[in-house]
C-alpha positions in Angstrom: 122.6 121.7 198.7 119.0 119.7 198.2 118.1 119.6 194.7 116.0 117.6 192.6 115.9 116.2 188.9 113.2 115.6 186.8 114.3 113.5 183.8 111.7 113.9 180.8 112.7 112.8 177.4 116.6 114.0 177.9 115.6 117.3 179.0 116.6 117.7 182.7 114.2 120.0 184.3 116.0 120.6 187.4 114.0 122.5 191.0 116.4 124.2 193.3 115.1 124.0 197.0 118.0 126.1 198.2 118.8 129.4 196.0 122.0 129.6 197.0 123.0 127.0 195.0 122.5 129.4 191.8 124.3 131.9 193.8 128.1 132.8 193.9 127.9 130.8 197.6 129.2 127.6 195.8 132.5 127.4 194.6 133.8 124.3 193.0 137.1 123.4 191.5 135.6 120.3 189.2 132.5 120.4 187.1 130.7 118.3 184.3 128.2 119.2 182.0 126.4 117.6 178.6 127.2 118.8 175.2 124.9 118.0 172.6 126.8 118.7 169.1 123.5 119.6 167.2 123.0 122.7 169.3 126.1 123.7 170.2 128.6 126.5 168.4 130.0 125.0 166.0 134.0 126.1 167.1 133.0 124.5 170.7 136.2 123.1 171.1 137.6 126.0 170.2 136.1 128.4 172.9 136.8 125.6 175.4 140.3 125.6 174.4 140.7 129.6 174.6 139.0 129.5 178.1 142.2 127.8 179.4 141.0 125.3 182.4 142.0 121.6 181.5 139.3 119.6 180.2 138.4 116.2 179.1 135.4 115.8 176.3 134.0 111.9 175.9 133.8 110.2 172.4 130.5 110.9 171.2 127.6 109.0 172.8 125.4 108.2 169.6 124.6 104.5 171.0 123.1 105.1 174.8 119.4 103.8 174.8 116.8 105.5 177.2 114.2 103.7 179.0 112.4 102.4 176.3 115.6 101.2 174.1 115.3 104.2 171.9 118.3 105.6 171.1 119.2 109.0 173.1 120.0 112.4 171.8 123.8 111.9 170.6 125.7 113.8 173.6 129.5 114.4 174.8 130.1 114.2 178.8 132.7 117.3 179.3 135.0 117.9 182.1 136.5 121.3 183.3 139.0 121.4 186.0 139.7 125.2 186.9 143.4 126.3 188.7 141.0 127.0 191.6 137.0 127.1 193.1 135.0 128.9 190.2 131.3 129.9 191.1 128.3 128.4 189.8 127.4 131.7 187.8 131.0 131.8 186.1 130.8 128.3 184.6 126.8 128.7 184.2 128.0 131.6 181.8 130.3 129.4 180.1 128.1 126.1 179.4 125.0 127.5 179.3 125.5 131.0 177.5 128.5 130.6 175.4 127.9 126.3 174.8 124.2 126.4 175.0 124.3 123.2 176.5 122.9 122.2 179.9 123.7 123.5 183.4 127.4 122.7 185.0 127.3 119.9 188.1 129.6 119.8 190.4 132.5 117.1 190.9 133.9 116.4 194.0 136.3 114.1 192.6 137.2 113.7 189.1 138.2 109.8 188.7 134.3 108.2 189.1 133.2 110.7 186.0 135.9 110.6 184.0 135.6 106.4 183.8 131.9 107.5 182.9 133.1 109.2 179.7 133.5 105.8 178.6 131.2 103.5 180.7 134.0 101.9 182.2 132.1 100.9 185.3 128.6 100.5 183.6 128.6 97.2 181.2 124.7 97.1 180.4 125.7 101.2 179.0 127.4 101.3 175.6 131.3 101.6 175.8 133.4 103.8 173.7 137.0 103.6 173.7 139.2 105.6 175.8 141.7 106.8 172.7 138.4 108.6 171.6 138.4 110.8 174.6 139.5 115.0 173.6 142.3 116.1 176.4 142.1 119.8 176.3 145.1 122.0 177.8 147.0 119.7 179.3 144.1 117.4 180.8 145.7 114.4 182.7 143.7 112.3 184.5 147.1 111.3 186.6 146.7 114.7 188.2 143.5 114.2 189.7 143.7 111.2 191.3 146.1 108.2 192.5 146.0 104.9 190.4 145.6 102.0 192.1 148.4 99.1 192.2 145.8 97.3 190.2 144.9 100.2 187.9 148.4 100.8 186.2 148.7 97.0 185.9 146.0 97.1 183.8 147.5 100.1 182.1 151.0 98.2 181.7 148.7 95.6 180.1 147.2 97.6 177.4 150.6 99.2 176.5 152.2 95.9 175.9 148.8 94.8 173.9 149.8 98.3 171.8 153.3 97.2 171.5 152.5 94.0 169.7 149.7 95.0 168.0 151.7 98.0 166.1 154.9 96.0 166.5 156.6 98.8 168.3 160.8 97.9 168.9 161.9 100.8 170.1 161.0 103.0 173.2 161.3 106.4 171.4 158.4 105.0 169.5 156.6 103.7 172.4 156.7 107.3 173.5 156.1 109.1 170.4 153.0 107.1 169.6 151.2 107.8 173.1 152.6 111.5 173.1 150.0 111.7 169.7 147.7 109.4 171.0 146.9 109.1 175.0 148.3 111.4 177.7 147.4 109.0 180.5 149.5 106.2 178.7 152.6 108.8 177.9 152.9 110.1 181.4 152.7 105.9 182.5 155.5 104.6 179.9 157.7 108.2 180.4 157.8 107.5 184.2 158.7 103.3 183.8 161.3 103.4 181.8 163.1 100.7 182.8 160.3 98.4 182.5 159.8 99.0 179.0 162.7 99.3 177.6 163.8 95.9 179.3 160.4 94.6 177.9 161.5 95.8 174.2 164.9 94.9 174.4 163.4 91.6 175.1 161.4 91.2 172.2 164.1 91.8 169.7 166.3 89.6 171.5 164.3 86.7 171.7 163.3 87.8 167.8 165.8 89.2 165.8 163.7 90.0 163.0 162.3 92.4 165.3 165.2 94.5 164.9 165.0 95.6 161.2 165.9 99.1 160.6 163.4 101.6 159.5 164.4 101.5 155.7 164.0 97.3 156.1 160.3 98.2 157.1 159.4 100.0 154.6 161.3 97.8 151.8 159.4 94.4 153.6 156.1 96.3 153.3 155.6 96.2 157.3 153.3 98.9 157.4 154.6 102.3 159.6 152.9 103.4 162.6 150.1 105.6 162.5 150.9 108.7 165.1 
């Protein structure tokens, strides 16, 4: 479909050459729309919950600068990924009517936006952190596309970062804290088990001190982990 955007001061003023587009013609599983929090219901998160598709919701983009180095219109970048194709009109009545925020786009893939929620790919953009981004019923980004050899390294990396930053000993912790914290890194340390429990038994070999119990914590004043 041939479209064209118009970008004046945030508002995008969008020209359909093709009606169909706006039409139930175009089905799409994956869409993405702009959220901006000072228009928007205030129980958004609720209605997106009780809709039922799987979504994913960006931190809070309160730093992006436009052209000029102004500071944009704070925003969230949202995600919904239906069980099937859902027309343009359905999810038009849904972001536009019931959100009041701008008009769905269609994803053909959901990895390339979903690193957007958090500039991952766009250093010269403000970067938020990834822990900041709102998984919705049952969002996973592991469902919607195949990590690269090179991606979960990097993955691994950050969970071992975790582990001696919070000074995590024990895999039921390791799992706990990411089952509160970050889906993507609790499917990641639930399916390499071995890895990480090898990699914690490790630590508390190598450092017995390591291996205090939980009432030793608390009486050494080792402070507990946040979940």
């Amino acid at each position: 479909m041939l479209f064209i955007y118009f970008y004046i001061d945030e508002i995008y003023l969008i020209i359909y050459l093709l009606c169909d587009y706006m039409s139930n013609d175009l089905k799409k599983r994956y869409w993405a729309f702009v959220l901006y929090p000072d228009s928007a219901p205030s129980d958004w998160r609720e209605i997106l919950q009780l809709r039922g598709m799987a979504c994913a919701v960006s931190p809070l983009h309160d730093k992006d600068l436009n052209a000029t180095g102004e500071i944009k219109k704070p925003h969230y970048h949202v995600i919904l990924c239906f069980n099937g194709p859902t027309t343009f009109n359905s999810v038009s009545k849904l972001t536009v009517d019931s959100l009041n925020a701008t008009i769905p786009q269609p994803l053909e893939s959901i990895k390339g936006y979903y690193r957007y929620l958090t500039h991952k790919d766009n250093p010269e953009k403000a970067q938020y952190a990834d822990k900041d981004i709102l998984l919705l019923n049952g969002f996973n980004v592991l469902d919607y596309f195949d990590l690269s050899s090179m991606d979960k390294a990097r993955l691994k990396v950050e969970v071992l970062e975790d582990i001696l930053k919070f000074q995590i000993t024990e895999y039921s912790e390791l799992c706990l804290y990411y089952a509160y914290n970050d889906l993507t890194k609790f499917d990641l340390v639930s399916t390499h088990t071995i890895f990480f429990n090898r990699f914690l038994t490790s630590r508390r070999c190598s450092n017995p001190e390591l291996a205090l119990t939980d009432k030793e914590l608390v009486e050494s004043g080792v402070e507990d982990i946040e979940i």
